[in-house]
SEMARKOL-256371 format. One record per residue (C-alpha): x, y, z; residue in three letters; residue number from 1. Coordinates in Angstrom, 2 decimals, padded with zeros to 5 digits, always signed. Example, Ala and Ser with C-alpha at 12.3 -4.5 7.8 and 13.67 -1.06 7.14 Angstrom:
2
       c1       c2       c3  resn  resi
  +012.30  -004.50  +007.80   ALA     1
  +013.67  -001.06  +007.14   SER     2
This chain:
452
       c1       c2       c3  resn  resi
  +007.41  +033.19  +014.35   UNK     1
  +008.45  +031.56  +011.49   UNK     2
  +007.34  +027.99  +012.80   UNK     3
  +004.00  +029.37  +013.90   UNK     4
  +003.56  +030.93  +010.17   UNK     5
  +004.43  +027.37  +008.03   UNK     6
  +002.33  +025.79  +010.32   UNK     7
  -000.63  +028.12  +009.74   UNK     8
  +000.22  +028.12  +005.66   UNK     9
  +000.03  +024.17  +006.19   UNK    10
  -003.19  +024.13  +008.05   UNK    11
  -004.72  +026.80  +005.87   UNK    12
  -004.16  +024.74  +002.99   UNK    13
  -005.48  +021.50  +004.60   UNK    14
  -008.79  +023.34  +005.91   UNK    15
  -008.89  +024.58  +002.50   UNK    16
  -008.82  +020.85  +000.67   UNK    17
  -011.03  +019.47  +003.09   UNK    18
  -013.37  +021.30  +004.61   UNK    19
  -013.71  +023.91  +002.09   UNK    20
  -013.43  +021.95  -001.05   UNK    21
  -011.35  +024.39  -002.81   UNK    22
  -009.48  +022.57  -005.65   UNK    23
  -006.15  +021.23  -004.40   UNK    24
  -003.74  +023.65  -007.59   UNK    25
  -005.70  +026.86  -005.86   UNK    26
  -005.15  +025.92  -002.32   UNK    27
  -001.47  +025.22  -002.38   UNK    28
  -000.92  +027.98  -004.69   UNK    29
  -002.78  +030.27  -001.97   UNK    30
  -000.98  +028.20  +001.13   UNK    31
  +002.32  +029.48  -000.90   UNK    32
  +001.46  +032.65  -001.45   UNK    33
  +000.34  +033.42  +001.93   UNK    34
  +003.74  +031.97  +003.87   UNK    35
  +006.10  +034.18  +001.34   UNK    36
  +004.48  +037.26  +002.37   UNK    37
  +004.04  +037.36  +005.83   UNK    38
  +007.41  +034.88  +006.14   UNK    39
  +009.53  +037.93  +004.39   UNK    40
  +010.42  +036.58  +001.20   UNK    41
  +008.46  +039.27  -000.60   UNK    42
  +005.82  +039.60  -003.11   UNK    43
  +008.45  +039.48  -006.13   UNK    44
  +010.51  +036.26  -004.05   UNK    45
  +007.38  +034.67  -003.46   UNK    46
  +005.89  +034.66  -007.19   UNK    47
  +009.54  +033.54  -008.32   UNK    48
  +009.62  +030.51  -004.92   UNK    49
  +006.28  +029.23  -006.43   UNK    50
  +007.26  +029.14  -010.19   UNK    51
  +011.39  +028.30  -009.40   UNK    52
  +009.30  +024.77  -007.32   UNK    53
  +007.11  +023.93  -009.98   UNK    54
  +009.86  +023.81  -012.44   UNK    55
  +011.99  +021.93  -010.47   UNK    56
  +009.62  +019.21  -009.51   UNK    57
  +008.68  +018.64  -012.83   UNK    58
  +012.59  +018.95  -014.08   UNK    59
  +012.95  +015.99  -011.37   UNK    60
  +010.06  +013.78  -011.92   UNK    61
  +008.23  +015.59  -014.96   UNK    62
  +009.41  +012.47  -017.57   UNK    63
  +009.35  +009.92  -014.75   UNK    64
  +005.24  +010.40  -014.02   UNK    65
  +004.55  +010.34  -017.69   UNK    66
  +006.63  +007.21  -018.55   UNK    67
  +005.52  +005.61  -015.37   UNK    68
  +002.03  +006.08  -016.05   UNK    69
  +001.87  +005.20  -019.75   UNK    70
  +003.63  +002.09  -018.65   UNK    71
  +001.10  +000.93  -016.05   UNK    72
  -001.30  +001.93  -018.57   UNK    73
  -000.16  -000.40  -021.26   UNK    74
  +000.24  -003.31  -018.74   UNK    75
  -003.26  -002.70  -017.20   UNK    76
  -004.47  -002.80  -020.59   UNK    77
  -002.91  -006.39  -021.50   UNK    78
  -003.64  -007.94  -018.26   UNK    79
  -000.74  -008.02  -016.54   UNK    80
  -000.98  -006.77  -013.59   UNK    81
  -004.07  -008.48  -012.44   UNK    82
  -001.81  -011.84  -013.58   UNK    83
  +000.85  -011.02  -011.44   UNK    84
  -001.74  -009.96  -008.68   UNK    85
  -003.34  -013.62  -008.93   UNK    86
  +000.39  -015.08  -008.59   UNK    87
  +001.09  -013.55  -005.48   UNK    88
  -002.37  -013.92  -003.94   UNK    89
  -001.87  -017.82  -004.84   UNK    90
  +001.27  -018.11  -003.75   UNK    91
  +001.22  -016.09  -000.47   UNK    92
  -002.52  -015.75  +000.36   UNK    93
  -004.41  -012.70  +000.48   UNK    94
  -003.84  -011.63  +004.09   UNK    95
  -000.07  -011.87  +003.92   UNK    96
  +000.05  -009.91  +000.50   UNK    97
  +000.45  -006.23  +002.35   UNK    98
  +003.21  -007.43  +004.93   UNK    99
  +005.19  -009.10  +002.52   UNK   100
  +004.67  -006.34  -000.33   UNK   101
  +005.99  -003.57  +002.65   UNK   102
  +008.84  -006.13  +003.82   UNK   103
  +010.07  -006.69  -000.09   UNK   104
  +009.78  -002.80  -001.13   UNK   105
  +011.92  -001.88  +001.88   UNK   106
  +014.30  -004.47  +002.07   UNK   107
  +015.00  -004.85  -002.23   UNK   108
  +013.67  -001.96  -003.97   UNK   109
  +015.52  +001.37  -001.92   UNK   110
  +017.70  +001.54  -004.56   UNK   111
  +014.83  +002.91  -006.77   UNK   112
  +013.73  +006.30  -006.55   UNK   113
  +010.47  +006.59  -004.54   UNK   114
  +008.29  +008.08  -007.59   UNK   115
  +008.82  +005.70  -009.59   UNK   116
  +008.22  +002.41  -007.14   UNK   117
  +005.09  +004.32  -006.62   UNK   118
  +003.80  +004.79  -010.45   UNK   119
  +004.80  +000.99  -010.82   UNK   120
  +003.36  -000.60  -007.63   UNK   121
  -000.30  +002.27  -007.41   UNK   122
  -001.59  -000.20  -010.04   UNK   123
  -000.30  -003.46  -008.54   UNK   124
  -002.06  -002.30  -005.35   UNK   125
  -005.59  -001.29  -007.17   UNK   126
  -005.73  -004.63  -008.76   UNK   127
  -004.70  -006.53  -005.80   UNK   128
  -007.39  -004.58  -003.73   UNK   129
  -010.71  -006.16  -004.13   UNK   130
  -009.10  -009.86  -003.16   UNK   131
  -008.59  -008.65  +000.30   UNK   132
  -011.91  -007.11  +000.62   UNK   133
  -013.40  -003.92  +001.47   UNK   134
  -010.32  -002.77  +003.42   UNK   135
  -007.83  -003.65  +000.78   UNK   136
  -007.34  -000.26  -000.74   UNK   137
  -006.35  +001.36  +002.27   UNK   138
  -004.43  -001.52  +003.41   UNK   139
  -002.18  -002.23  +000.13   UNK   140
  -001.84  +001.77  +000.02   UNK   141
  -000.81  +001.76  +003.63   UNK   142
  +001.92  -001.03  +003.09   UNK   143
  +002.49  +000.86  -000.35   UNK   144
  +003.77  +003.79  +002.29   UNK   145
  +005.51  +001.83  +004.72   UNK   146
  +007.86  +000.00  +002.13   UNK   147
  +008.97  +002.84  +000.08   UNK   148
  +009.16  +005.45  +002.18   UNK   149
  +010.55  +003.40  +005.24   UNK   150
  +013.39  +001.56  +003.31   UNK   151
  +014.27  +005.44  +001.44   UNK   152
  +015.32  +006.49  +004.95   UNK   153
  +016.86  +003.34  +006.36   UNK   154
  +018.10  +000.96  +003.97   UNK   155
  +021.37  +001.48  +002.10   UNK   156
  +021.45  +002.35  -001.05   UNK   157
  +018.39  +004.80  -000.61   UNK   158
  +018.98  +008.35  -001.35   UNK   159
  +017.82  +009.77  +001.93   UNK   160
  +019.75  +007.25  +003.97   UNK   161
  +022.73  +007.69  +001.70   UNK   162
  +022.45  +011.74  +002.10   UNK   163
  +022.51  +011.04  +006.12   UNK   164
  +025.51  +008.58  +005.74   UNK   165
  +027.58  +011.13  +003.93   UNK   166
  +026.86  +013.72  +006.17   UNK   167
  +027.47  +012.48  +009.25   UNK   168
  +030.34  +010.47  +007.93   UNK   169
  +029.03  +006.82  +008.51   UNK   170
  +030.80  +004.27  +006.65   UNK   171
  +028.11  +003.16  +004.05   UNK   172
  +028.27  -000.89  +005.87   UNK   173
  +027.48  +000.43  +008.84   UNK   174
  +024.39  +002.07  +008.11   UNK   175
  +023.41  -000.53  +005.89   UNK   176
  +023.99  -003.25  +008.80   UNK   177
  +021.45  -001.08  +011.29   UNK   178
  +019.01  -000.46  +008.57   UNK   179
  +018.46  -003.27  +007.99   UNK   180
  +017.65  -003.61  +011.40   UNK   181
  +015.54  -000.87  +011.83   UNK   182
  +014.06  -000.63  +008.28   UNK   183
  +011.84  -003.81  +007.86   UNK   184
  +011.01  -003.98  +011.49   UNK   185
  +009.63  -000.56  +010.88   UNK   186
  +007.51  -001.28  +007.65   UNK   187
  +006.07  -004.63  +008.64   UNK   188
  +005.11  -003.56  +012.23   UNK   189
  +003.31  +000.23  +010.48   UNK   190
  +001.36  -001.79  +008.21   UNK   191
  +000.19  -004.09  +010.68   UNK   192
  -000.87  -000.99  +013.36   UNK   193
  -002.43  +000.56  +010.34   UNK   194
  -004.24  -003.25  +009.69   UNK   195
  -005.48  -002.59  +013.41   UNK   196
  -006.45  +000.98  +012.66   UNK   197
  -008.89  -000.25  +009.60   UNK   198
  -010.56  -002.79  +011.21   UNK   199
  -011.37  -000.52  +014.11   UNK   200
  -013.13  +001.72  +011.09   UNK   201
  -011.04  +004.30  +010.54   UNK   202
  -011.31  +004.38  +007.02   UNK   203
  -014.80  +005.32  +005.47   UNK   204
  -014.92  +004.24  +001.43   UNK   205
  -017.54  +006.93  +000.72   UNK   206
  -015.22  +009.60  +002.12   UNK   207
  -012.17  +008.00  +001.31   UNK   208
  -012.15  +006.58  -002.22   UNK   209
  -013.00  +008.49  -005.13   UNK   210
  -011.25  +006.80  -008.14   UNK   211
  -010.44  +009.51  -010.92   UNK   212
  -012.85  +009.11  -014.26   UNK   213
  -009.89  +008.10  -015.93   UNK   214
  -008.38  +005.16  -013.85   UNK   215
  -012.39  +003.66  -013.48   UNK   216
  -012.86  +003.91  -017.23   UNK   217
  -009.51  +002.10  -017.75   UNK   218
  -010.41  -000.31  -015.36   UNK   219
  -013.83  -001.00  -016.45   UNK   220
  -012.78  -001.23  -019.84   UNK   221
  -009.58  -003.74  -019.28   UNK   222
  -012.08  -005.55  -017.28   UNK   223
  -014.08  -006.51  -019.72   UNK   224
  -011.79  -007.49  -022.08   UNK   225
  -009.29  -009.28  -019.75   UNK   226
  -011.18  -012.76  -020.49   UNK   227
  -011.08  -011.84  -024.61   UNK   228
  -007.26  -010.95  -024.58   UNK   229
  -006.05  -013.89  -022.47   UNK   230
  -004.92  -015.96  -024.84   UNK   231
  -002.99  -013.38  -027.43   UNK   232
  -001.26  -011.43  -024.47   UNK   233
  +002.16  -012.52  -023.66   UNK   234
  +003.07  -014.94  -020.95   UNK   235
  +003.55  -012.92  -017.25   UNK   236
  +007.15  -012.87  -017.23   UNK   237
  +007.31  -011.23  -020.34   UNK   238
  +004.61  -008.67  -019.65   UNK   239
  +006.41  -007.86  -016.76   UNK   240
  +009.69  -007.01  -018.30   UNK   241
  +009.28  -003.24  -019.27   UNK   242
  +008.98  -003.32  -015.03   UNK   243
  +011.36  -005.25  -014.53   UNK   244
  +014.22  -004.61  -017.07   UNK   245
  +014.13  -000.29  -015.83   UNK   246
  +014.14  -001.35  -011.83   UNK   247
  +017.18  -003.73  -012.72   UNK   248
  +018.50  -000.56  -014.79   UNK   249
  +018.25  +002.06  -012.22   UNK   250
  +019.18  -000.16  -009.69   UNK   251
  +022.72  -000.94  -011.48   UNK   252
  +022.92  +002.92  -011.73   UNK   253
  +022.64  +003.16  -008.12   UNK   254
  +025.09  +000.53  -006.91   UNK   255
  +027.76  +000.69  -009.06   UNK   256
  +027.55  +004.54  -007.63   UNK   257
  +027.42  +003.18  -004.21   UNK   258
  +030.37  +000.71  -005.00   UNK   259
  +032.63  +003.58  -006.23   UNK   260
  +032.58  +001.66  -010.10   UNK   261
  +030.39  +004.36  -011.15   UNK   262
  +031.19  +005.70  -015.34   UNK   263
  +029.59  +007.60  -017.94   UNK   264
  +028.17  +004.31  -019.03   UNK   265
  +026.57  +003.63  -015.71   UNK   266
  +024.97  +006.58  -015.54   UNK   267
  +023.05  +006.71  -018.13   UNK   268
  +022.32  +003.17  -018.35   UNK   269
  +020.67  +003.84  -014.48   UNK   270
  +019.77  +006.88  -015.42   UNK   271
  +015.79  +006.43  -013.79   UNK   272
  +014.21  +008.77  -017.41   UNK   273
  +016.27  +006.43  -020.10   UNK   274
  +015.46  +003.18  -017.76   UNK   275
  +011.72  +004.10  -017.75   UNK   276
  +011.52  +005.60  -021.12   UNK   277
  +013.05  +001.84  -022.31   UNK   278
  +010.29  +000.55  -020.32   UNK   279
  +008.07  +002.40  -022.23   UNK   280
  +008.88  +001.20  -025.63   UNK   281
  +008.87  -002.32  -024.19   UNK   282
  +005.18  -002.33  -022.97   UNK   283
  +004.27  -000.47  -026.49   UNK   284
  +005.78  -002.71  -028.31   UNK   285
  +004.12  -005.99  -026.50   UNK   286
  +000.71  -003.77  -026.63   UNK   287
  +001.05  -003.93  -030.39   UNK   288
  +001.72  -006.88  -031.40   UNK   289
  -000.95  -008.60  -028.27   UNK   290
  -003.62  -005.73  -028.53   UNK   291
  -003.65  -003.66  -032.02   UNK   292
  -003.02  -000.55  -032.86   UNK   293
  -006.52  +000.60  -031.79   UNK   294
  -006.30  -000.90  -028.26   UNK   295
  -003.28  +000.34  -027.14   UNK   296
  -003.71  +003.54  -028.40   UNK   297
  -006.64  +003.39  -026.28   UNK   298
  -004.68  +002.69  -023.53   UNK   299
  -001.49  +005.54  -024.40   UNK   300
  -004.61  +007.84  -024.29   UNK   301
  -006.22  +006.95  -021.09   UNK   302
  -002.64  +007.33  -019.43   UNK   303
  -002.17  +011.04  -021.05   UNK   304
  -005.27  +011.68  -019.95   UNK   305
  -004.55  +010.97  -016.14   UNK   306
  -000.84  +011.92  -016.54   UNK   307
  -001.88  +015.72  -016.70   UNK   308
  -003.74  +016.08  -013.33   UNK   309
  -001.36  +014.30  -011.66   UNK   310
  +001.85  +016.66  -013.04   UNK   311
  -000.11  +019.67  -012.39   UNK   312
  -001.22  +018.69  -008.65   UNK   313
  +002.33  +017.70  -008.27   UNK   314
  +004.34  +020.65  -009.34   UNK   315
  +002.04  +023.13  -007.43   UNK   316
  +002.78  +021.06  -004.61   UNK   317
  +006.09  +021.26  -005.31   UNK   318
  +006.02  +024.96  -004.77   UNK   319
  +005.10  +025.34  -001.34   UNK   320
  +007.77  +023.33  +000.27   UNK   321
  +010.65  +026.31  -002.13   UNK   322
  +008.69  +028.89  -000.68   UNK   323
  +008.96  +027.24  +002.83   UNK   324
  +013.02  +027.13  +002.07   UNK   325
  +013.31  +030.52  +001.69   UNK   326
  +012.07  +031.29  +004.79   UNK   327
  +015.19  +031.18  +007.60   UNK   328
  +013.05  +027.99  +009.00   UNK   329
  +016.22  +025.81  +009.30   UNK   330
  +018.17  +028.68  +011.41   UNK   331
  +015.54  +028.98  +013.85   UNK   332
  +015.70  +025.09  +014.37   UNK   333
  +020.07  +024.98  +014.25   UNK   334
  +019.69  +027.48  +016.89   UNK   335
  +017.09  +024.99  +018.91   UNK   336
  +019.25  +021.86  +018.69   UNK   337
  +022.31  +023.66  +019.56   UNK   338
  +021.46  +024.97  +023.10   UNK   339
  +020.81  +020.94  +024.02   UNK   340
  +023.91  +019.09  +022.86   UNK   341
  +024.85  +017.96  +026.30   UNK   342
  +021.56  +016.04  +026.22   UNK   343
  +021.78  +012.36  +027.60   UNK   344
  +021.06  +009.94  +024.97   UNK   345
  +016.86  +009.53  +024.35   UNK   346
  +016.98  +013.49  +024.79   UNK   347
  +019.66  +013.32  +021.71   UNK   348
  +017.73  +010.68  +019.70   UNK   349
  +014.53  +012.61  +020.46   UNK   350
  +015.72  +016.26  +019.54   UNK   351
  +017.77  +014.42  +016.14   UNK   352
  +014.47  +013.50  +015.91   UNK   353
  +012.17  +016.60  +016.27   UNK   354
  +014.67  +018.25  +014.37   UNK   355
  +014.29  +016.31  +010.78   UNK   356
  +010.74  +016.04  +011.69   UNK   357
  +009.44  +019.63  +011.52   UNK   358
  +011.57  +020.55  +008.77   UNK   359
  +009.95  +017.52  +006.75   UNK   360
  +006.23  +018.69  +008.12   UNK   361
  +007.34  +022.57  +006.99   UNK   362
  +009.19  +021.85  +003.76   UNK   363
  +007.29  +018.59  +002.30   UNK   364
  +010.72  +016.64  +001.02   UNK   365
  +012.44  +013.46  +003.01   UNK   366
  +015.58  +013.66  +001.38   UNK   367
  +015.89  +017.67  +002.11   UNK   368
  +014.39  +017.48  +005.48   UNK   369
  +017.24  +014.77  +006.23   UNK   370
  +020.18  +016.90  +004.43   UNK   371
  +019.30  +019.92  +006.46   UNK   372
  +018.98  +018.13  +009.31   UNK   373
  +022.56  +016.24  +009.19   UNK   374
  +023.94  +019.64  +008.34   UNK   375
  +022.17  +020.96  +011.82   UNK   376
  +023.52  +018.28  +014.34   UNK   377
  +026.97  +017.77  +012.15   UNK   378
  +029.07  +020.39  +013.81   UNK   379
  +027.93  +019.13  +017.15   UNK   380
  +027.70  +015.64  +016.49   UNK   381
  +031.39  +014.86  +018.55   UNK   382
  +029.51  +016.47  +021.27   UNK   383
  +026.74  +013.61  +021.32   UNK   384
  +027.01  +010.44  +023.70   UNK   385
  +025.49  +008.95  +020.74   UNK   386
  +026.82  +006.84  +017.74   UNK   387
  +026.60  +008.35  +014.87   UNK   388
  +024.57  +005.84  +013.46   UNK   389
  +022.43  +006.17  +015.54   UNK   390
  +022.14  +009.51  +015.46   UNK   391
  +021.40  +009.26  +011.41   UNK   392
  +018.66  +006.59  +011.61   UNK   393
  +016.89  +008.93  +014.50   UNK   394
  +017.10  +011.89  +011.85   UNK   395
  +016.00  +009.41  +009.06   UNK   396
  +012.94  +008.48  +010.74   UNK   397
  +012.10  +012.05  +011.71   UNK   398
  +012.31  +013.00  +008.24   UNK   399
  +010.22  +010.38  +007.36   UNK   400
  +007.43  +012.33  +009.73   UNK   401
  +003.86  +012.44  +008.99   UNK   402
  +004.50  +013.35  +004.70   UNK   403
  +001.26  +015.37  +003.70   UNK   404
  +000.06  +018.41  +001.44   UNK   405
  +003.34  +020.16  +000.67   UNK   406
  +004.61  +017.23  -000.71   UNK   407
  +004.64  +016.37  -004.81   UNK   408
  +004.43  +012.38  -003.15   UNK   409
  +001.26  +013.80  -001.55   UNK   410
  -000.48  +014.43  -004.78   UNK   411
  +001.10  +011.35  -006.66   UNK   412
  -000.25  +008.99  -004.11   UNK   413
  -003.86  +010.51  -004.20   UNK   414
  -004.47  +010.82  -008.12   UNK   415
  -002.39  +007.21  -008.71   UNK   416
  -004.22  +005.04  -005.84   UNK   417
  -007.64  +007.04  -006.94   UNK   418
  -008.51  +008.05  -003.57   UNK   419
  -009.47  +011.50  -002.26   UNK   420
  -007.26  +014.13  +000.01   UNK   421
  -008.72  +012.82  +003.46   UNK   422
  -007.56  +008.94  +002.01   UNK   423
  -004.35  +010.04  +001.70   UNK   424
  -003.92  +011.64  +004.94   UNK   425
  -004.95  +008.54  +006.83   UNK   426
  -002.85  +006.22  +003.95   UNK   427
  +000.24  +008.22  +003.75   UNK   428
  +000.72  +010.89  +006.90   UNK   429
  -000.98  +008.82  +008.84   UNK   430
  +000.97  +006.06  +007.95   UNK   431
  +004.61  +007.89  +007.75   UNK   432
  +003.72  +009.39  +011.39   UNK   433
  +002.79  +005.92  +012.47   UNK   434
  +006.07  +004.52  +010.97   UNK   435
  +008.62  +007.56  +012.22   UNK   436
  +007.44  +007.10  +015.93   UNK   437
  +007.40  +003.19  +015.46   UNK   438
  +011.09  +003.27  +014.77   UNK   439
  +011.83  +005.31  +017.63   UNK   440
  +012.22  +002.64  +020.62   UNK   441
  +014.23  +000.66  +017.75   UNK   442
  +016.99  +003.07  +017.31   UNK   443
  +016.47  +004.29  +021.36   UNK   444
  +017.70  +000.64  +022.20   UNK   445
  +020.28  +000.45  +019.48   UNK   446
  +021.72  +004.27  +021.24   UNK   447
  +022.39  +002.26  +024.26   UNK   448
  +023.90  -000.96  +022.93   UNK   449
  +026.13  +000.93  +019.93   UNK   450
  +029.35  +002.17  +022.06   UNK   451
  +029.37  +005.94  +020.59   UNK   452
């Protein structure tokens, strides 16, 4: 009964969002409330799920959205975005923008944690936007989802595929040989179904876009000025280095851990809060001496401003996938899995798959819905006519499975690309659910070419 009551908690709260138009905070909050009671956690272990979530979301990425927005605030404000945005457009032409921007993200950037490639590329994607026409919101968004979220689950040294690798005890070359495989295959190929799926009119602006006051008064505003500040902001490669200088940082943190070379040092040098908060000074400091005082405190307030919706959504939405784990959810699956470990090899890859997938779509986290499910299939994985790498990139893309309202990503991705709850189900689950399935015939042919 258990699935059955997640599944109503989760369709409650969508019906809620979008049909009702009950304020996203009150609707998860109720969606949580609601599971933990009739899913035996209690009235007491409910309140304490929904507050215990909130504070570890924001423990997690609390610091991260503030410094991340402040950041793209600052480099909105001196231009630099829309600079870099009329480099690539130049340089790879508006209608290859999305497929490279997916292919890059999946292939370079898994080493960065998926919040903060999102607060850093949601403004590169609004300013790129209106230079590939009416569909370029959606489209940019879509590839936005594709290459995180796809090279997070495939591509070594991203935490979900790392968290499968250790697990299931793949050597780390291995998996990052087959991800690579699987991963950018994965994102180009979503973004261009999705591509398909918006010029067939899925996507309806009025419905679908509905920019936050704060993010079209910053943009209006920067606008403006953009032709007045050209010539006292810095050159691009400059204004781009409080981006640049915290992805390089975390990125060092994450493989000299991979490597084994790991320190104290290391750590907090990659440490994603110090690397973004360094970032942070950086932009302030060229937003002084390019801007003014008065302009960039302009800008510092327009990103507080939007910063505080988007923590609030996100934490809330953080609660509803703890109250989901303390439900015996996980068990009820094991015990699923279990009674088909004979299965010949697309049975395998599909249960690995089903498995990771509704624990994702009932808990709202990749990297947890991958953990859990590694931990499910490990004690049976000798069992299995299937490699073990295999095996992990079939659970990776299941976890990867149709991301939506229970997820703090959720609620980033909707206040950050300014669209509304029914954009990001067609930009983000759509696009995750497009992406896990795509990846299945991949890794089907790779379980019957890898010996197991």
């Amino acid at each position: 009964m258990i699935v059955l009551y997640a599944c109503l908690a989760i369709g409650a709260v969508l019906g809620l969002i979008i049909w009702l138009k009950v304020e996203p905070v009150i609707a998860l909050v109720a969606g949580s409330l609601f599971l933990g009671l009739v899913g035996g956690v209690g009235l007491t272990g409910t309140v304490e799920a929904i507050a215990t979530g909130f504070g570890e979301i924001m423990a997690e990425v609390g610091l991260l959205i503030g410094f991340g927005v402040l950041v793209g605030a600052l480099l909105f404000a001196m231009g630099a975005l829309q600079k870099l945005v009329g480099l690539l457009v130049r340089t790879l032409g508006a209608r290859r923008l999305p497929y490279a921007m997916a292919a890059a993200m999946t292939t370079l950037f898994p080493s960065i944690y998926v919040d903060v490639q999102l607060v850093l590329g949601a403004p590169l994607a609004r300013s790129a936007a209106p230079k590939l026409g009416e569909r370029g919101l959606p489209l940019l968004a879509g590839a936005l989802t594709s290459g995180i979220l796809v090279g997070y689950v495939f591509v070594i040294p991203g935490l979900g595929t790392l968290s499968i690798a250790g697990l299931l005890d793949i050597p780390l070359g291995t998996m990052l040989l087959f991800g690579l495989i699987v991963g950018p295959a994965t994102a180009v190929l979503t973004t261009l179904a999705f591509a398909l799926l918006l010029k067939a009119g899925i996507w309806k602006p009025e419905k679908d876009e509905e920019a936050s006051p704060a993010l079209l008064e910053a943009e209006a505003a920067d606008a403006d000025r953009e032709g007045e500040d050209a010539h006292r902001t810095p050159p691009l490669a400059v204004s781009l280095l409080p981006i640049l200088v915290p992805l390089v940082m975390i990125a060092f943190g994450a493989i000299a851990e991979a490597a084994g070379f790991d320190n104290t040092v290391t750590a907090f040098v990659g440490n994603a809060v110090f690397a973004l908060f360094v970032g942070l000074v950086g932009a302030y400091v060229l937003a002084r001496r390019s801007l003014g005082r008065d302009r960039t405190d302009e800008a510092v307030d327009r990103g507080l401003s939007t910063t505080g919706q988007i923590l609030l959504i996100t934490g809330v939405g953080g609660s509803l996938g703890a109250v989901i784990g303390e439900t015996e959810l996980a068990d009820v699956l094991g015990d699923l899995f279990s009674a088909q470990s004979t299965a010949p090899v697309i049975m395998t890859i599909l249960l690995c798959w089903l498995v990771a997938a509704l624990l994702h779509f009932a808990i709202g986290s990749i990297s947890v819905a991958a953990i859990a499910a590694s931990g499910i299939v490990t004690p049976i994985l000798g069992s299995l006519d299937v490699a073990p790498v295999v095996v992990g990139l079939a659970i990776g893309a299941g976890a990867l499975f149709a991301l939506q309202v229970n997820s703090n990503f959720f609620w980033m991705f909707q206040s950050l690309l300014g669209i509304t709850t029914s954009g990001a189900l067609k930009a983000l689950t759509l696009v995750t659910a497009m992406a896990s399935v795509i990846a299945l015939p991949i890794i089907i042919v790779l379980g019957f070419v890898v010996p197991a």
